[in-house]
C-alpha positions as semicolon CSV with decimal commas, in nm:
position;residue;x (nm);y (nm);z (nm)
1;X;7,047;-6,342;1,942
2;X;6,779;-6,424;1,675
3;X;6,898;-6,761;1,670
4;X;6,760;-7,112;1,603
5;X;6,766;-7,159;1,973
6;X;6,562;-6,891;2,036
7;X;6,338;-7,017;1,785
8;X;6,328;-7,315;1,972
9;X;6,265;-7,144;2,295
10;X;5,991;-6,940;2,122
11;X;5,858;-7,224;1,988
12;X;5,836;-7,384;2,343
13;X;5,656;-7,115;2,499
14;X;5,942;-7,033;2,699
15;X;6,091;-6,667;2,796
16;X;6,364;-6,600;2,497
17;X;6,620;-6,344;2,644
18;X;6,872;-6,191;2,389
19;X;6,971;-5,939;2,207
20;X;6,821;-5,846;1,877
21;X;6,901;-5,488;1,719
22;X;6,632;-5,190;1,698
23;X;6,706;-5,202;1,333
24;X;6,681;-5,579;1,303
25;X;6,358;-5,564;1,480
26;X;6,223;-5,273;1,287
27;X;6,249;-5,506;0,989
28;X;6,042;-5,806;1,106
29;X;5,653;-5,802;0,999
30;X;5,522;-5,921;1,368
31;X;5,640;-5,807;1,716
32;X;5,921;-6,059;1,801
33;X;5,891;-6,211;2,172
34;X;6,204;-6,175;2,255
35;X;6,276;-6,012;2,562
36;X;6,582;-5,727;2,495
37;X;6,892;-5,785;2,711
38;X;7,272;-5,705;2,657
39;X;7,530;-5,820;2,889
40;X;7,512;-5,484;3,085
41;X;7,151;-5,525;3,141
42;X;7,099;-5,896;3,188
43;X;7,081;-5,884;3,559
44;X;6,808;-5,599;3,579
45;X;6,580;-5,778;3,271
46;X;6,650;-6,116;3,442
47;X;6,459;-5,948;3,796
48;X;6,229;-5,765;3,593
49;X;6,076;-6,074;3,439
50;X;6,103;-6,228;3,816
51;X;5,888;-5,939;3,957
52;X;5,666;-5,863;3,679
53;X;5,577;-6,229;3,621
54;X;5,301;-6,195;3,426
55;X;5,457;-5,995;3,124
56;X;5,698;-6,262;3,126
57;X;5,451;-6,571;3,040
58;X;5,301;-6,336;2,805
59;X;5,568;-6,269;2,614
60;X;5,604;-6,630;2,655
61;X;5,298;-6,739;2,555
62;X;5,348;-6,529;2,205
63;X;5,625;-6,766;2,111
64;X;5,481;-6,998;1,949
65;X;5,197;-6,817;1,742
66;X;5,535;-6,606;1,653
67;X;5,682;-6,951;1,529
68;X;5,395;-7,056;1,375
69;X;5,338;-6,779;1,151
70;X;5,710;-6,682;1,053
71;X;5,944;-7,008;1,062
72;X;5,708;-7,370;0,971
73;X;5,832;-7,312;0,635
74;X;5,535;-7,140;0,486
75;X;5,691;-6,794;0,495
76;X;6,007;-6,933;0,337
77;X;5,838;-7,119;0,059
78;X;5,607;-6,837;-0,026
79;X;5,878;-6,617;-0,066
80;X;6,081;-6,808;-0,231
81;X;5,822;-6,949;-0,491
82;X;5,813;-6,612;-0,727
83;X;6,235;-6,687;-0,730
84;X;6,182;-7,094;-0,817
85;X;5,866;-7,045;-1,060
């Protein structure tokens, strides 16, 4: 899930592995590098990113731009200032 530990993960420039909804991810303003897996599917996405390696550290690698832009606070105080002012 969209969790704090995957923000963590993200944040480490580690692969994240969960599931996120389309819908949830429809809604978020940047491409979220999470890599899409469901219980049924975990096996498969866990060789994919094995044999495909280098999709894997860059999905990776967008983690923590990802973080950076969407959850150092900056997001949440800007919109949350027109509510406070």
């Amino acid at each position: 899930a969209y969790s704090a530990f995957a923000v963590e993960a993200m944040a480490a420039g580690r692969v994240t592995v969960g599931h996120v909804a389309k819908h949830v991810r429809g809604l978020l303003p940047l491409q979220l590098p999470i890599v899409e897996a469901t219980p049924d599917t975990l096996a498969d996405v866990i060789e994919q990113l094995v044999t495909d390696r280098e999709s894997a550290r860059a999905t990776a690698a967008a983690g923590p731009q990802y973080v950076r832009e969407l959850h150092d606070g900056r997001k949440s105080a800007e919109v949350l200032s027109t509510f406070l002012q």
